[in-house]
N, C-alpha and C positions, 0 to 999 in steps of 0.2 A: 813471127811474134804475135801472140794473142794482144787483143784490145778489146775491152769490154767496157762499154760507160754502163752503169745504172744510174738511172733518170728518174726523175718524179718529180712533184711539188715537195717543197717543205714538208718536213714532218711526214715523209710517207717510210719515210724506212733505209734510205738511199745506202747513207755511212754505216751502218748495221749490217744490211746484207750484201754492200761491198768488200767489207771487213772480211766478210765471213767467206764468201766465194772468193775471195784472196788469196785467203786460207785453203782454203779446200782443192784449192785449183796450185799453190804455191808461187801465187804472183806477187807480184808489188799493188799493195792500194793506196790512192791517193783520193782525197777527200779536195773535189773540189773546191768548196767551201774554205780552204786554207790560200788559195790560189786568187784570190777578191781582190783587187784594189783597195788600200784602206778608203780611202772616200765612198767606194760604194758599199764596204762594212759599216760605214758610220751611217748611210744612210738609213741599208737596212735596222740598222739600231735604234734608228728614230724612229721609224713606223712607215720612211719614204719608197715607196715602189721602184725596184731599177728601172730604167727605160735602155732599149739596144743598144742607144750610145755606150752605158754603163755596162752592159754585158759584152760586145765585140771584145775589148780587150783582154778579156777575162775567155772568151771562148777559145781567142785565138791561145792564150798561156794550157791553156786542155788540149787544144788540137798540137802543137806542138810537142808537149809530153807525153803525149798518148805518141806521135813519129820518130820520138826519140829511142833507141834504144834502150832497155833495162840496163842499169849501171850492175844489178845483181847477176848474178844466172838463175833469177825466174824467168825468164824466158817471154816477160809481157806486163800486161798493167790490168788494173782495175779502176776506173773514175767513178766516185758518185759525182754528179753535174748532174743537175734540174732537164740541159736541156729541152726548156717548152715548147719552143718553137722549130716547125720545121725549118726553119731559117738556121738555129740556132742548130739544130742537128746535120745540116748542107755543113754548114761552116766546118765542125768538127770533122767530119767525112772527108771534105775538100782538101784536110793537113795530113789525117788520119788513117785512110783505106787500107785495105778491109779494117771491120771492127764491129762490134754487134753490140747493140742496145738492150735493155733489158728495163723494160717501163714499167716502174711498181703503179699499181692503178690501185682506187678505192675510194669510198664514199667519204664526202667532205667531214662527217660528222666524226667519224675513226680517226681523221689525220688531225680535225681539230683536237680530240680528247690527248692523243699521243701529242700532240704540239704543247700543251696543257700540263701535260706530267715532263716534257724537257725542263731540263736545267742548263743555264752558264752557256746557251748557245744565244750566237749574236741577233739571228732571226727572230725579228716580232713574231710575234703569233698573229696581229692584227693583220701580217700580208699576204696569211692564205689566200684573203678572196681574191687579190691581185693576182695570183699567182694562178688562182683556177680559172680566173677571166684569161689569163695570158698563154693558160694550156691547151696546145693544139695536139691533141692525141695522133700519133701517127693513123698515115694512111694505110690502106690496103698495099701499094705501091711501095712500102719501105719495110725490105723485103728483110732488113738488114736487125729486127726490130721484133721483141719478144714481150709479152703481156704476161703479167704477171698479178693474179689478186692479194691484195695486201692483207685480205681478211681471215690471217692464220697465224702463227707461231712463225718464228725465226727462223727456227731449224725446219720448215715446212715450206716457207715463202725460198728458203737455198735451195733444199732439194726441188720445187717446183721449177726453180731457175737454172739450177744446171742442168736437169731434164730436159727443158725447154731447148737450153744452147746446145745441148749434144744432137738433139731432133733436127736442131739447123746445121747441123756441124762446125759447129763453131771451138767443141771444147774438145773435139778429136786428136 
């Protein structure tokens, strides 16, 4: 069974280009973002920063679903989840193995603009900068984990990413 989270901060692209390599690939996508505690959606509604407490729960409802099998015959899944921290990518791992990352990366000034033109999503735009304090960019070490620049088209940031995963063998 394939497993693929795309990762990022807010506003980088996550539910776009999971949607789409979903598609491409004929998997199941889920939008982590749907999988939140409402208490920790009402936070981020206010402008309040998660802290770990708030996010364990919510890792563990990803790492889970991502172990579960497809209820369809796609054959796998696709997560957007932020996962920031390497903590927070262990955890998902630890439910989840094998499964591959795909880290939209890009300058704060792009994800702010693109956060700026969102609609009707629950995320402040005000918690980027939390969210870039909180990003721990994978290491060299996490081997499991593909870089991706966000400073392209849609159909450009996919094709760069299933590139990416076939290079690892991940979409074979």
């Amino acid at each position: 069974m394939r497993r693929i989270v795309v990762m990022g901060v807010s506003g980088c692209g996550k539910s776009t280009v999971a949607a789409a390599m979903a598609a491409a690939l004929g998997l199941t996508m889920v939008d982590g973002d749907d999988l939140h505690l409402p208490a920790s959606v009402a936070k981020m509604r206010a402008g309040i920063a998660l802290e770990d407490a708030d996010r364990w729960p919510w890792l563990d409802s990803i790492g889970r679903l991502l172990a579960q099998p497809a209820e369809d015959s796609s054959g796998g899944r696709v997560v957007a989840c932020s996962a920031l921290k390497r903590a927070y990518r262990e955890r998902i791992r630890s439910m989840a193995a094998p499964l591959q990352f795909v880290f939209l990366d890009g300058p704060a000034e792009l994800i702010e603009h693109r956060m700026a033109l969102r609609t009707g999503h629950y995320m402040n735009p005000t918690l980027l900068d939390s969210q870039l304090r909180a990003l721990e960019r994978p290491g060299a070490d996490e081997h499991d984990i593909v870089r991706i620049d966000i400073n392209r088209p849609v159909d450009q940031l996919l094709a760069a990413a299933l590139a990416a995963l076939q290079a690892a063998g991940a979409t074979a």
